[in-house]
N, C-alpha and C positions, 0 to 999 in steps of 0.2 A: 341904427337899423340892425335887425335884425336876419343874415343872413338863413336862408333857408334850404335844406339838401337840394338836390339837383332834380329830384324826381316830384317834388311838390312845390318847386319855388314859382309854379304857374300860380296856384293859389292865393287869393288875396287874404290881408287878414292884417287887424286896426289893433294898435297898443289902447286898452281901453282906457286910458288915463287922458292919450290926450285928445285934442279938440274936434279929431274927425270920429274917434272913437265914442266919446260922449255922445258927437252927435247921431251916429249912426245909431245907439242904444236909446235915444229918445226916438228916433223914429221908428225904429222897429219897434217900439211899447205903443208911438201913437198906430201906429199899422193895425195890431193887434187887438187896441182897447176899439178902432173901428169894424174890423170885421166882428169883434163879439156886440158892437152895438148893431149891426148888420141883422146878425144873427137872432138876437133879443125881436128884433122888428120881424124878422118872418115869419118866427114861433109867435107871436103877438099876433098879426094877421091871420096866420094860418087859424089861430083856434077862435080866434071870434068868428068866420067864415063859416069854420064846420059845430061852432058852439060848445067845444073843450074848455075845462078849466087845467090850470096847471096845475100839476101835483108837484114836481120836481123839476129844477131845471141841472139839466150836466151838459157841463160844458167840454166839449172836446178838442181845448186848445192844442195842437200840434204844428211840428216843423216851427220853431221858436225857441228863443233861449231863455233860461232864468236864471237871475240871481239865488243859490243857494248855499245852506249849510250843509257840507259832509265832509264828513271826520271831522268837524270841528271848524273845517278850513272851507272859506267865502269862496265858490267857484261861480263859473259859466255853466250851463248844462243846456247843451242845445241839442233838441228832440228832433232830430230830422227822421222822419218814417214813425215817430213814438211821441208817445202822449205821455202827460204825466200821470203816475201809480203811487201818491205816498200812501201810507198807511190808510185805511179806508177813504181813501179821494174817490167819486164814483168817478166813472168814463163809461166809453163806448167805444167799442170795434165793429165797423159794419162789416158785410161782407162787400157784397154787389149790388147790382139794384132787383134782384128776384131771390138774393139767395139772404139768411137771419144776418141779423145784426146781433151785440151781444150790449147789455148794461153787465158792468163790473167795477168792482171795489178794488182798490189797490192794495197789496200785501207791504208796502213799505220795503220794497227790498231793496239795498242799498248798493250790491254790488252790480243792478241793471243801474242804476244812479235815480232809484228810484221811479223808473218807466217801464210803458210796456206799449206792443205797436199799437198803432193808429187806422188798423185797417187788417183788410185780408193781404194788401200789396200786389202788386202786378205780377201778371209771369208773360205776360206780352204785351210791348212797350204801344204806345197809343199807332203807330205808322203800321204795325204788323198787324194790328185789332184791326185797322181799317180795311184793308190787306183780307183780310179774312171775312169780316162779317157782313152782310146788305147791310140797310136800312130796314128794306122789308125782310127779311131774315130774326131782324132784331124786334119790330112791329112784332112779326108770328110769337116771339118767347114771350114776349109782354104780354100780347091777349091769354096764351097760354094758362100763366102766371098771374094774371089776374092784376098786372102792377100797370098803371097808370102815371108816365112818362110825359112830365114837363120839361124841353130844353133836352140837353144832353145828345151825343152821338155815339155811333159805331165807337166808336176811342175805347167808350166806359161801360161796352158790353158786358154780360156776365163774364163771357168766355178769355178775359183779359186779365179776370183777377185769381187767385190764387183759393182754396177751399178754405174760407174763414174753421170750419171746425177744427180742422190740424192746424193753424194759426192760434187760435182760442188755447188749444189743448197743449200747446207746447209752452207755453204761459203760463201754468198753473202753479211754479212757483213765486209769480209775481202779481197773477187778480187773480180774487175769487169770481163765479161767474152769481151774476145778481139777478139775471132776466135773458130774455131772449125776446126777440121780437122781428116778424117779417115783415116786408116793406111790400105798403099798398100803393102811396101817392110819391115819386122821387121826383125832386125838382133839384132840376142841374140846369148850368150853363147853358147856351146853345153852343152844340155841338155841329 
């Protein structure tokens, strides 16, 4: 075993070689290849419903790890808050549910490990959103905003997340920006 300092030896964490390690990196792979089959099935729905074809699909795997090469040398790179960015990989960084989203292409940079975030990210944890905003409060910004709210709560108000544009803009050495796009229909959880 592996002794760990005193201030993180709370943390768990599996030698990948042996047999809990293996196993945990097959499940977290099947985890992942299910929610992108998840995912595949929405957008599939979704566009025969409204009569879309698809042009592109991007995928915005995040909070997962990958086997990769840098510097040469076979690592883990686990994107927790961040998605993958290699070299023109597309992605997506939404904001909120009334504020753009962005498509962008990855710059390949190496010393992010290749990434870039996966969001605008929180600036007020889901207890403090609730804390702050109605229901009807949240109703009113949605008619406003013209955005049409399946699922979701108070938690995953606008007012919870951060200004996707100075998130976008503070990345620019890591995506280019490919599109931009506002959200009409979000479908979330139930909140």
């Amino acid at each position: 075993t592996c002794k760990l300092p005193q201030q993180i030896e709370r943390l768990a964490w599996l030698e990948m070689n042996s047999e809990a390690g293996k196993e945990y990196w097959l499940a977290m792979n099947l985890a992942g290849d299910y929610a992108k089959a998840c995912h595949d099935q929405i957008h599939d729905r979704l566009m025969r419903a409204v009569g879309a074809q698809r042009l592109v699909n991007i995928e915005n795997h995040h909070n997962f790890a990958w086997k990769e090469k840098i510097k040469g040398q076979e690592l883990i790179v686990h994107r927790k808050g961040a998605t993958p960015a290699h070299k023109g990989e597309l992605g997506i960084i939404p904001g909120s549910m009334i504020h753009p989203g962005y498509i962008v292409s990855g710059k390949g940079e190496e010393a992010s490990l290749n990434s870039a975030s996966h969001g605008a990210g929180r600036q007020l944890s889901r207890s403090k959103a609730r804390n702050i905003v109605t229901r009807s409060e949240l109703k009113k910004i949605l008619r406003r905003e013209k955005v049409t709210l399946i699922g979701g709560g108070v938690d995953e108000a606008p007012i919870a997340y951060k200004n996707v544009d100075d998130i976008v803009g503070a990345q620019k050495n890591l995506i280019k920006i490919e599109g931009k796009f506002y959200p009409k229909i979000v479908r979330m959880d139930k909140g």
